[in-house]
C-alpha positions, 0 to 999 in steps of 0.5 A: 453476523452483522456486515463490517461497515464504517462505524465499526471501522471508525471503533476500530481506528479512532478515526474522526467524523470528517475522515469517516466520511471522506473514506465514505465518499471514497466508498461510495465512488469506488462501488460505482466504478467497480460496475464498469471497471474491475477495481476490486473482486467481486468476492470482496465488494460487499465487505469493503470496509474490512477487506480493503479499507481497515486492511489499507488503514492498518499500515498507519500507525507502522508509518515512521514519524516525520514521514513527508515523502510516501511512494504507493507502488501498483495502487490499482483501487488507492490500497493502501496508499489512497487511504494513508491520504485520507488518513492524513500522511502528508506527500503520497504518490500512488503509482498506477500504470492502467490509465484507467485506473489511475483515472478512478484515483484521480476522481477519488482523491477530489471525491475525498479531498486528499491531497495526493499525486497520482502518476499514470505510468511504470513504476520503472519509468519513474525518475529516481528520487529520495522517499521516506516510505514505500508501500505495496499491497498485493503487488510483486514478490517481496524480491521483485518489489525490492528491485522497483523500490531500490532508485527511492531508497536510501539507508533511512528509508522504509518498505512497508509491504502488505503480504500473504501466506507465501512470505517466507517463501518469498523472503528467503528468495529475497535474501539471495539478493537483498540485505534486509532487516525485517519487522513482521506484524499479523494481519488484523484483517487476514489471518494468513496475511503480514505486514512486512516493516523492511529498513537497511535495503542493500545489495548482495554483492554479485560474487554473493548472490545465490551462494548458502 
């Protein structure tokens, strides 16, 4: 079976020639640092294109029009957040707390000519503002994600997260804390995986929480 690379990625999404290679170079650096610091798995290395890029860039058409402000929790290796910059959404911030990693992100954003910003501390330490969108991929509990997310959020913003085989379990634990509306879409690159489209994030009221 022939290896999933760029060009049946670029099939796939449409993507113009200059993104293509942007991506590319984006690939290329992250194989390069992979040697030295663990940025993606090793069972994942040589499928790049599918696992984690296609994987990344699947969220772009979930993306709300009119979207200027996009907060990328726990970015590690730039997914998805670094790739929707590649991609063209406008105002991302990928947050990643390991200095190392974040170094990487930084190289690969000049490699890649992408306009992001990159913060190189806690997702907590963070100061409270207004996004439009919020991402994760591989990060916390949709419960707990909720919890970082809740100082950027107001009732129009939207969390986009990138989930697997345990989601259900994971939302109904969520629901004890959290009033959510939820869209949930299959996974074009895992058949166990779901993306998770959540709006109207609000608190269930202490005397509420934890009661059937």
């Amino acid at each position: 079976m022939k290896q999933y690379g760029p060009e049946a990625f670029q099939a796939d999404t449409g993507v113009s020639r200059e993104t293509l290679a942007q991506l590319q170079a984006y690939v290329d650096l992250l194989q390069t640092w992979n040697q030295k610091i663990n940025l993606i798995g090793k069972s994942t290395a040589t499928d790049v294109w599918q696992r984690h890029i296609l994987d990344s860039a699947q969220v772009f058409p979930l993306i709300p029009k009119g979207c200027r402000a996009l907060l990328d929790l726990g970015s590690g290796a730039g997914f998805p957040g670094l790739v929707l910059g590649i991609m063209g959404i406008p105002g991302i911030e990928l947050v990643e707390a390991d200095q190392r990693k974040a170094a990487f992100l930084r190289e690969a954003a000049r490699v890649a000519g992408a306009r992001v910003a990159v913060h190189a501390r806690r997702i907590e330490d963070l100061p409270a503002k207004r996004v439009d969108v919020i991402t994760a991929r591989a990060l916390a509990p949709v419960a707990e994600l909720l919890d970082l997310s809740a100082p950027f959020l107001d009732s129009e913003s939207v969390c986009i997260f990138l989930k697997g085989q345990n989601v259900e379990v994971e939302l109904t634990d969520a629901h004890k804390r959290w009033t959510i509306c939820v869209d949930q879409h299959a996974s074009r690159t895992d058949p166990r995986g779901t993306i998770l489209c959540i709006k109207e994030v609000s608190r269930v009221p202490p005397e509420s929480a934890g009661n059937p």
